[in-house]
SERO-4910 file (N, C-alpha, C, O; in steps of 0.05 Angstrom, whole numbers):
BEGIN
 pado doro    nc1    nc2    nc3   cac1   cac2   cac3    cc1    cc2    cc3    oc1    oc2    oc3
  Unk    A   2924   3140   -800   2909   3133   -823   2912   3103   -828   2895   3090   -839
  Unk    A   2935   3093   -819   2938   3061   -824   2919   3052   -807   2906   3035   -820
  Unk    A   2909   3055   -784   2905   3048   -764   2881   3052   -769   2867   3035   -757
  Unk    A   2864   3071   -786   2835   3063   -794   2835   3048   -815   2816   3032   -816
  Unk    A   2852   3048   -832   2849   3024   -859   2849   3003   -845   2828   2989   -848
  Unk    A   2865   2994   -829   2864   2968   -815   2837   2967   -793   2829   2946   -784
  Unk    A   2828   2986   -787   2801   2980   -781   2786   2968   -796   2779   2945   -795
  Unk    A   2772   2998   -823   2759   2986   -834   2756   2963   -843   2734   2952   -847
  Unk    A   2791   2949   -849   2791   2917   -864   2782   2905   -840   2767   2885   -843
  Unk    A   2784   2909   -828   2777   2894   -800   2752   2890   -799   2740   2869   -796
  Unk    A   2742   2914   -803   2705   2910   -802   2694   2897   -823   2675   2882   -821
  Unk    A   2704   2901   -844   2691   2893   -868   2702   2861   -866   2686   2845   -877
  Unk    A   2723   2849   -856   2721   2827   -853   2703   2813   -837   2691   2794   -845
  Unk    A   2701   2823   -811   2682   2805   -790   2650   2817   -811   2631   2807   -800
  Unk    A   2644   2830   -829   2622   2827   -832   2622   2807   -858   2609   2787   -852
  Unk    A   2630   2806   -876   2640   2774   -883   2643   2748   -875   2643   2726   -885
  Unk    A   2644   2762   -850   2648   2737   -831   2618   2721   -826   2608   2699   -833
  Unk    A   2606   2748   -809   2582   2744   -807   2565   2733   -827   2553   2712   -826
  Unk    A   2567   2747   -843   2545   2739   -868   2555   2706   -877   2536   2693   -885
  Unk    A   2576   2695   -877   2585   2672   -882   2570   2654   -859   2557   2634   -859
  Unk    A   2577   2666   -845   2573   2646   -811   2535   2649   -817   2530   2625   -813
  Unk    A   2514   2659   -822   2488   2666   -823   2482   2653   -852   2458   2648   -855
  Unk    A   2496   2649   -870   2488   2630   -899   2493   2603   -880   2472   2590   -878
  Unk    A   2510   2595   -870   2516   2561   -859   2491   2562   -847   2479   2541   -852
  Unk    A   2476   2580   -832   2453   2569   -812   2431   2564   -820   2418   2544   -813
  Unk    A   2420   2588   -845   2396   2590   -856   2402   2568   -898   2420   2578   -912
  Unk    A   2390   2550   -906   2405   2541   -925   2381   2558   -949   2358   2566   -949
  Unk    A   2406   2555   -967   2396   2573   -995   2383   2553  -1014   2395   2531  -1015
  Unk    A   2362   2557  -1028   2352   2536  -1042   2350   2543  -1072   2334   2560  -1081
  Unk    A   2370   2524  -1090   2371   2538  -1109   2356   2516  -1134   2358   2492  -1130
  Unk    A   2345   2526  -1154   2333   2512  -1171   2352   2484  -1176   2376   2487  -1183
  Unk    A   2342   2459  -1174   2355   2437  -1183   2346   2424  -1200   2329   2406  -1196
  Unk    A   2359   2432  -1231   2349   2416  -1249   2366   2388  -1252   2391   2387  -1248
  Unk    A   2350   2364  -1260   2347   2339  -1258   2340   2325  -1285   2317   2319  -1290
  Unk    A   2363   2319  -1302   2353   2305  -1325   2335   2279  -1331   2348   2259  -1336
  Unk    A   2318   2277  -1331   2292   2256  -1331   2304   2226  -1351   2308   2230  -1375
  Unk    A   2307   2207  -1343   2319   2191  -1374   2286   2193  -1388   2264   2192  -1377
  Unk    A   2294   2195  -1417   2269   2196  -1440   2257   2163  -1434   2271   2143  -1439
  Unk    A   2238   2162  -1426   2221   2133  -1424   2234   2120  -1458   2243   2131  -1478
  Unk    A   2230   2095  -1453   2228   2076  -1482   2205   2072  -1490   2196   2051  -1481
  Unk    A   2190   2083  -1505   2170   2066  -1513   2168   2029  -1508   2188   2014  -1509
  Unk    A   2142   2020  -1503   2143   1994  -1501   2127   1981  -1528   2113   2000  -1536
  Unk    A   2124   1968  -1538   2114   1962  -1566   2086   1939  -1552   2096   1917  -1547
  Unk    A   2058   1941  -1546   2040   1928  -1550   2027   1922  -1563   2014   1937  -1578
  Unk    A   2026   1887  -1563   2017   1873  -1591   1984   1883  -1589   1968   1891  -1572
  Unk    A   1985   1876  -1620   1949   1885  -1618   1940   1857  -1617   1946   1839  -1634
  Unk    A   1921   1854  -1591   1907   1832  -1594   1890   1817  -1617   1872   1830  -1628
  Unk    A   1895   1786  -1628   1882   1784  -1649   1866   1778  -1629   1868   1779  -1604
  Unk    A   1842   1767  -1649   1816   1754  -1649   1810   1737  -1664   1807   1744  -1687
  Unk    A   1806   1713  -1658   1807   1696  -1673   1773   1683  -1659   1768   1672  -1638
  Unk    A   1753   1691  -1684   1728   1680  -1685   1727   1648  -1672   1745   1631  -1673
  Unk    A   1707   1646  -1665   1696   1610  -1654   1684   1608  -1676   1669   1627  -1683
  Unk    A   1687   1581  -1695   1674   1569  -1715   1646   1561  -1699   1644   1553  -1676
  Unk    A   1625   1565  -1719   1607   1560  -1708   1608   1522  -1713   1626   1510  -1726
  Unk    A   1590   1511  -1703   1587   1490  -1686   1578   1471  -1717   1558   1480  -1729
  Unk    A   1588   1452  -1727   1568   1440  -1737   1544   1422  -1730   1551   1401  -1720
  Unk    A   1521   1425  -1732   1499   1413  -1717   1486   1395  -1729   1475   1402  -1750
  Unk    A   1483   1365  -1720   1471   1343  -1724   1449   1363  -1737   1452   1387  -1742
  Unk    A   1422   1343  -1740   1395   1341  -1748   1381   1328  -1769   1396   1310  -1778
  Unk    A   1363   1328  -1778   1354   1315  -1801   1369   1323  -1821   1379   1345  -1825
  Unk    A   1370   1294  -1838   1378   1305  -1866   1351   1314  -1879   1352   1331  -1897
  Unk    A   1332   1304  -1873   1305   1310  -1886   1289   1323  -1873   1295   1328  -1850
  Unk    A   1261   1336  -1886   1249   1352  -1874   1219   1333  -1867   1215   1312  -1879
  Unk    A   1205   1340  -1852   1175   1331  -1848   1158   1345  -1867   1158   1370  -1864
  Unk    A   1142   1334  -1889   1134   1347  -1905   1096   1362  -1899   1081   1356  -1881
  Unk    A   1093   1375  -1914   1077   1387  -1912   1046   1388  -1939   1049   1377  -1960
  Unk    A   1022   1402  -1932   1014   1408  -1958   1010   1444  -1955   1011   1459  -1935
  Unk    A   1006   1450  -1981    997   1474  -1974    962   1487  -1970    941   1475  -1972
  Unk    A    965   1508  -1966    939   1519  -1972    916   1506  -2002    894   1494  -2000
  Unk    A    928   1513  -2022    913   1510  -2050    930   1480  -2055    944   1481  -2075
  Unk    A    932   1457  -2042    929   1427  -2054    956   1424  -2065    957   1409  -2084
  Unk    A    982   1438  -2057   1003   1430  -2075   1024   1410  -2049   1034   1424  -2031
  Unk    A   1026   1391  -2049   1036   1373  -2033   1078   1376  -2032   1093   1374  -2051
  Unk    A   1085   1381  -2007   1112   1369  -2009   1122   1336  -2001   1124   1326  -1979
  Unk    A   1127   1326  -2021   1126   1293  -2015   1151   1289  -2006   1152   1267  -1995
  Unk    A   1179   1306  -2008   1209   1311  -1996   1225   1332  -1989   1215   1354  -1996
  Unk    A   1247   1333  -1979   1256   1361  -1980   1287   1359  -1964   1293   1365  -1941
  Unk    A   1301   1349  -1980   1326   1334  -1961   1360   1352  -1975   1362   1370  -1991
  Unk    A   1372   1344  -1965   1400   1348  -1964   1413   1332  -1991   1414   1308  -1984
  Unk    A   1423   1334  -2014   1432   1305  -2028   1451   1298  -2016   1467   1310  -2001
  Unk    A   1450   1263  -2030   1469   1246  -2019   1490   1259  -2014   1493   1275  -2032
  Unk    A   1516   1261  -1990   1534   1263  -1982   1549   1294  -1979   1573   1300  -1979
  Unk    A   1524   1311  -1977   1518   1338  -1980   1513   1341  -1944   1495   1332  -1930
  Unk    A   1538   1357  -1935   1547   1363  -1908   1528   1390  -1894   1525   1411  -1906
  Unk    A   1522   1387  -1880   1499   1408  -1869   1521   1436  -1860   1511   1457  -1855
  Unk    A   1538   1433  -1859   1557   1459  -1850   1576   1455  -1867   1591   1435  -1869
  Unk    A   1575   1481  -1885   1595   1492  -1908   1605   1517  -1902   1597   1528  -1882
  Unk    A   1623   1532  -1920   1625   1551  -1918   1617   1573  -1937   1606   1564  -1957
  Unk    A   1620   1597  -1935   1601   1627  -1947   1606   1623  -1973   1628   1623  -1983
  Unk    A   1587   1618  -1983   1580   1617  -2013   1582   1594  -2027   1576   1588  -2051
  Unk    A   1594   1580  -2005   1593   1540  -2015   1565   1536  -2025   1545   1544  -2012
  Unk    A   1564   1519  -2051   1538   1514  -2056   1527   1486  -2035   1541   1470  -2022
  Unk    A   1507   1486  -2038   1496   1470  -2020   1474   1451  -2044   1463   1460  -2064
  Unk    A   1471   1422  -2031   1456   1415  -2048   1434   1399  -2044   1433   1378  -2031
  Unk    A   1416   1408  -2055   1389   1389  -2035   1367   1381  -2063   1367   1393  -2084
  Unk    A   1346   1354  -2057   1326   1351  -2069   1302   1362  -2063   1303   1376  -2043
  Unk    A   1284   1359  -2072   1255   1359  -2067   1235   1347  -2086   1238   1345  -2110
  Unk    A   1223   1342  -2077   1193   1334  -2095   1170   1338  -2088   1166   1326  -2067
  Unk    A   1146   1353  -2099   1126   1365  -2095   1101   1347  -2114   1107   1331  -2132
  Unk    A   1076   1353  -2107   1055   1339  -2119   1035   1358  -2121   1034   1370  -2099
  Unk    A   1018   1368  -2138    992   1376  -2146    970   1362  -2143    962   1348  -2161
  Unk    A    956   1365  -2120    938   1339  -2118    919   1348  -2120    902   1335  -2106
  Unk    A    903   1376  -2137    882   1384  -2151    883   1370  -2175    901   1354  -2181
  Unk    A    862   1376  -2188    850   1360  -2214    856   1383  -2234    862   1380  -2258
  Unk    A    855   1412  -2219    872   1426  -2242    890   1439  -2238    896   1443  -2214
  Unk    A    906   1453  -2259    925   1468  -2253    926   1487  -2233    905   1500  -2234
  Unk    A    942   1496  -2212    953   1517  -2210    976   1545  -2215    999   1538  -2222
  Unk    A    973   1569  -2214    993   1583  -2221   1014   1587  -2198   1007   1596  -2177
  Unk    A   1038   1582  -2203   1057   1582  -2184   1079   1603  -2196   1093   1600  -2216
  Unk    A   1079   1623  -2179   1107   1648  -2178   1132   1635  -2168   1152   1644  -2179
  Unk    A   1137   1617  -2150   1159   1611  -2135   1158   1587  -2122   1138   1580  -2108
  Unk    A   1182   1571  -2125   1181   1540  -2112   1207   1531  -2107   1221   1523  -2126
  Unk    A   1216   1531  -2081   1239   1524  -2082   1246   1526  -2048   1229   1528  -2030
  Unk    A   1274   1526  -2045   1287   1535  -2017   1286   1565  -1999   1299   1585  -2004
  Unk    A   1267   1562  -1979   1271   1585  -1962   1297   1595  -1952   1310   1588  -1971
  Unk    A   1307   1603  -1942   1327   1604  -1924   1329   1627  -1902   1349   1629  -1888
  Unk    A   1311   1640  -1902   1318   1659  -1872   1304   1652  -1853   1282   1640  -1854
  Unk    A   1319   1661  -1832   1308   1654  -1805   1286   1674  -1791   1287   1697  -1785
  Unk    A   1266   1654  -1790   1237   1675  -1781   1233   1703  -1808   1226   1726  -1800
  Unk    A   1237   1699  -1840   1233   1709  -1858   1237   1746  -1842   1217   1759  -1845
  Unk    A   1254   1755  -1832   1265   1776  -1828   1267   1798  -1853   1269   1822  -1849
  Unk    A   1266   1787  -1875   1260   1807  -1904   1281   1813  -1920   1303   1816  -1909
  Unk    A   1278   1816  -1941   1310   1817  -1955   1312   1800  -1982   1290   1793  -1990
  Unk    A   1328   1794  -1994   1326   1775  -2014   1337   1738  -2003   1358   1725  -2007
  Unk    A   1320   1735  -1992   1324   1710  -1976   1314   1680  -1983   1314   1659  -1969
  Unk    A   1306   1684  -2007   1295   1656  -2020   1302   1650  -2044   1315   1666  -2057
  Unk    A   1296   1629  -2054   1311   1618  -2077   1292   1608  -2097   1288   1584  -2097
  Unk    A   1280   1622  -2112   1260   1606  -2141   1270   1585  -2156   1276   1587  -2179
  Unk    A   1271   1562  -2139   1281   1540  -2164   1265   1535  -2191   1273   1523  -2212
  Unk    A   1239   1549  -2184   1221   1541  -2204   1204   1562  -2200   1196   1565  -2177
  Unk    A   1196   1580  -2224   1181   1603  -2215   1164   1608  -2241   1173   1599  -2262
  Unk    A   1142   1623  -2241   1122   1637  -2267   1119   1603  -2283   1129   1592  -2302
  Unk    A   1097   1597  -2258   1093   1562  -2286   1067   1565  -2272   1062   1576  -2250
  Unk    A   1049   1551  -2293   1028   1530  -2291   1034   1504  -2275   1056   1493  -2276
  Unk    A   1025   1500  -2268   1029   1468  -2246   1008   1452  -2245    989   1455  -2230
  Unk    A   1011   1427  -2264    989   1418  -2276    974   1401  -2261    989   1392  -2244
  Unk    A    950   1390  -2258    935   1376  -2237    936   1350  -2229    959   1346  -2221
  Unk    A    925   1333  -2227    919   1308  -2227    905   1301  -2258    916   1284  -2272
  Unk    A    882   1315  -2267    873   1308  -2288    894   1301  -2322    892   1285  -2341
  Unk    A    913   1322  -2314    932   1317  -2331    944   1297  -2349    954   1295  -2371
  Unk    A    936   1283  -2325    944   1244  -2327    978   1242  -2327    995   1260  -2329
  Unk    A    979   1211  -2322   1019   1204  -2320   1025   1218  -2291   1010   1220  -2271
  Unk    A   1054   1230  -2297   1063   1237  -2269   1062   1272  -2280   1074   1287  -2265
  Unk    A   1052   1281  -2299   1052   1313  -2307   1045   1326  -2281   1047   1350  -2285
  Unk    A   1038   1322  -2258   1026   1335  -2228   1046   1334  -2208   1043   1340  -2185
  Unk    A   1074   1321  -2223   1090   1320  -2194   1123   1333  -2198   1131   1318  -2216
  Unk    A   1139   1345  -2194   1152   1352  -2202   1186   1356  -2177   1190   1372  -2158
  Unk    A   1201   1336  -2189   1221   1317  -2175   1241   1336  -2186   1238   1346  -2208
  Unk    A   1264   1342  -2169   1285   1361  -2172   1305   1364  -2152   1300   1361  -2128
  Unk    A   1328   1370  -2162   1356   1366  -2146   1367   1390  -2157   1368   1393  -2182
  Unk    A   1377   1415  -2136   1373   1442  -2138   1403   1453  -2123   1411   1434  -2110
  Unk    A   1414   1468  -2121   1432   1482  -2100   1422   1509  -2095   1405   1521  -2109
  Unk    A   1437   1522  -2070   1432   1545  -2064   1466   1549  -2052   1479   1530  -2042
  Unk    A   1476   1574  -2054   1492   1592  -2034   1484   1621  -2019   1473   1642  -2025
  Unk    A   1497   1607  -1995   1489   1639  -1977   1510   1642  -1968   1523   1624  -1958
  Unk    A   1520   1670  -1969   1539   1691  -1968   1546   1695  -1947   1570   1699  -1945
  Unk    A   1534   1695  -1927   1530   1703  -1894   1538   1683  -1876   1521   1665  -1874
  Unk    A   1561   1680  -1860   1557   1669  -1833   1530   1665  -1814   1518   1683  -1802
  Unk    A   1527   1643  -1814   1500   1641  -1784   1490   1613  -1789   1496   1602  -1810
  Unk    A   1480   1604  -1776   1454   1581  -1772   1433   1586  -1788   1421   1608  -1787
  Unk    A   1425   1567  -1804   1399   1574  -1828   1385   1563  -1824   1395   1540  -1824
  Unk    A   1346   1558  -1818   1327   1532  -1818   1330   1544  -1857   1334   1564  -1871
  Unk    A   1325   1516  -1861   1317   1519  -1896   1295   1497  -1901   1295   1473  -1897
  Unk    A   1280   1511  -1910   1252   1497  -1916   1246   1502  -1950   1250   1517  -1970
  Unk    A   1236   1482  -1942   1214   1481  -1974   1196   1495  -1982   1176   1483  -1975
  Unk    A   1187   1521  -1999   1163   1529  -1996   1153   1538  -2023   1163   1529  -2044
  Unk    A   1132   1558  -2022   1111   1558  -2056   1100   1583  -2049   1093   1589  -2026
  Unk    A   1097   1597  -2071   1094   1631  -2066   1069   1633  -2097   1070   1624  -2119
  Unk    A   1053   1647  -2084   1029   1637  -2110   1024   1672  -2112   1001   1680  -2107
  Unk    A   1042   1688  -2117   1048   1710  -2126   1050   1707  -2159   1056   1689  -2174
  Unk    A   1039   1738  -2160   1043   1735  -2195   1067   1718  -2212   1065   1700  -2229
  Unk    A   1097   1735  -2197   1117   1727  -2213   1143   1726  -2194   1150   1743  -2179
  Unk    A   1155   1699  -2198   1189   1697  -2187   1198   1721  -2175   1205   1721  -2151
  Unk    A   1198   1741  -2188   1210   1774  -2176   1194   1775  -2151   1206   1771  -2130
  Unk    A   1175   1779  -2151   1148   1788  -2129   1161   1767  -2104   1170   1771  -2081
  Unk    A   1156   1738  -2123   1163   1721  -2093   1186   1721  -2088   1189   1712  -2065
  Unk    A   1209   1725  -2098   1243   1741  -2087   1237   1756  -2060   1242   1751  -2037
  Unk    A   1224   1779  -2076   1233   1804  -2064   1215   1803  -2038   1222   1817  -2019
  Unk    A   1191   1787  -2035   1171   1789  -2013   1172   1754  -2000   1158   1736  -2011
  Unk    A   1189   1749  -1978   1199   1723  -1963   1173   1719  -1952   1163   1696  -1953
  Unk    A   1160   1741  -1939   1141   1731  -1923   1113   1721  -1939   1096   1710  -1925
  Unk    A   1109   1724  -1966   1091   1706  -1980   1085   1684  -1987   1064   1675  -1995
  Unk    A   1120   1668  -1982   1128   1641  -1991   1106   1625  -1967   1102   1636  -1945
  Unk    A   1092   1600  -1973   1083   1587  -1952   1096   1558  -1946   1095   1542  -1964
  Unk    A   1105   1552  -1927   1119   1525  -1923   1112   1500  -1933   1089   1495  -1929
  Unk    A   1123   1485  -1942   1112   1451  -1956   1137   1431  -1937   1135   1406  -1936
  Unk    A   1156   1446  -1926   1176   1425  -1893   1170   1444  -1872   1156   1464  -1869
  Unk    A   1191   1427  -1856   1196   1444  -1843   1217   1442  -1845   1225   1433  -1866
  Unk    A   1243   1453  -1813   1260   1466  -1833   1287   1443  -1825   1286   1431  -1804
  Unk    A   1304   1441  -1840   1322   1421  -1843   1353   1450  -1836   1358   1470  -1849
  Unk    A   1368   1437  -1808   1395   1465  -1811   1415   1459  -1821   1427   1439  -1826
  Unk    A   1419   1492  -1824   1445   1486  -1850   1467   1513  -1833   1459   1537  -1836
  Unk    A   1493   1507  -1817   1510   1517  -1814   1531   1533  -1841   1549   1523  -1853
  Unk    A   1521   1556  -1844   1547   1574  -1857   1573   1579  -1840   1570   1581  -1816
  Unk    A   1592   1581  -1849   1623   1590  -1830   1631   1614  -1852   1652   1627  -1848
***
């Protein structure tokens, strides 16, 4: 009976054996977990933007004047003295003009003053320096037919402006506000840089 116990250990060892000797040949693959290091966030700046000032641009201080349709003459239409053609948004701006009546009688005038949009695009874009008047003729006598004035305007908006002179023979100031494309030119147009 010894002599099979010591068998069996015998066998059961060489098969231990075996199976040891047959793991070395064939390899076992066992899950390998692998701690990742947690990334760092990196902090990217937010790009500014920093706008290009628009350009200030030479040109006339004055405008080339004009007459209109119904006889009302622009005899000026300028910048005042020492009044910079590029300001900034809502800087007032300051300019003259002087106009003439060179009928013998009155006309009715809704609106007289500074245009300011470019190619009258629509909107509230003009300025009634003088609006809902009689505008008296030549017959009048004296200088009652001519009417000399030093005026400001501000615009709100960034851009390049032509600003002209013009006369809106609409019923009333409101009408020629609210409707740009009625106004008719008496310059042409003198630029005015907003920033």
């Amino acid at each position: 009976m010894r002599s099979r116990l010591l068998l069996g250990l015998s066998l059961g060892l060489a098969a231990l054996a075996l199976v040891a000797w047959q793991l070395q040949t064939y390899p076992i693959y066992l899950p390998l977990i692998i701690k990742q290091p947690t990334p760092t966030p990196t902090i990217t700046p937010t790009p500014t933007i920093t706008p290009t000032p628009l350009p200030c641009q030479g040109g006339p201080r004055a405008a080339t004047q004009f007459s209109s349709s119904r006889g009302v003459q622009g005899n000026y239409f300028r910048w005042s003295s020492g009044q910079s053609n590029c300001v900034q948004r809502g800087e007032e701006v300051r300019f003259d003009f002087k106009v003439t009546n060179t009928n013998p009688n009155a006309v009715r005038v809704g609106g007289l003053g500074a245009i300011w949009c470019v190619d009258k695009p629509g909107g509230q874009c003009t300025q009634a320096s003088w609006g809902d008047f009689d505008f008296p003729g030549t017959s009048a006598g004296g200088d009652n037919n001519v009417i000399e004035w030093d005026d400001g305007l501000r615009i709100p908006t960034s851009g390049v402006y032509q600003v002209r002179l013009g006369i809106c023979w609409l019923g009333s100031r409101t009408d020629c506000e609210n409707n740009p494309g009625q106004w008719e030119y008496l310059s042409n147009a003198i630029v005015l840089v907003v920033r």
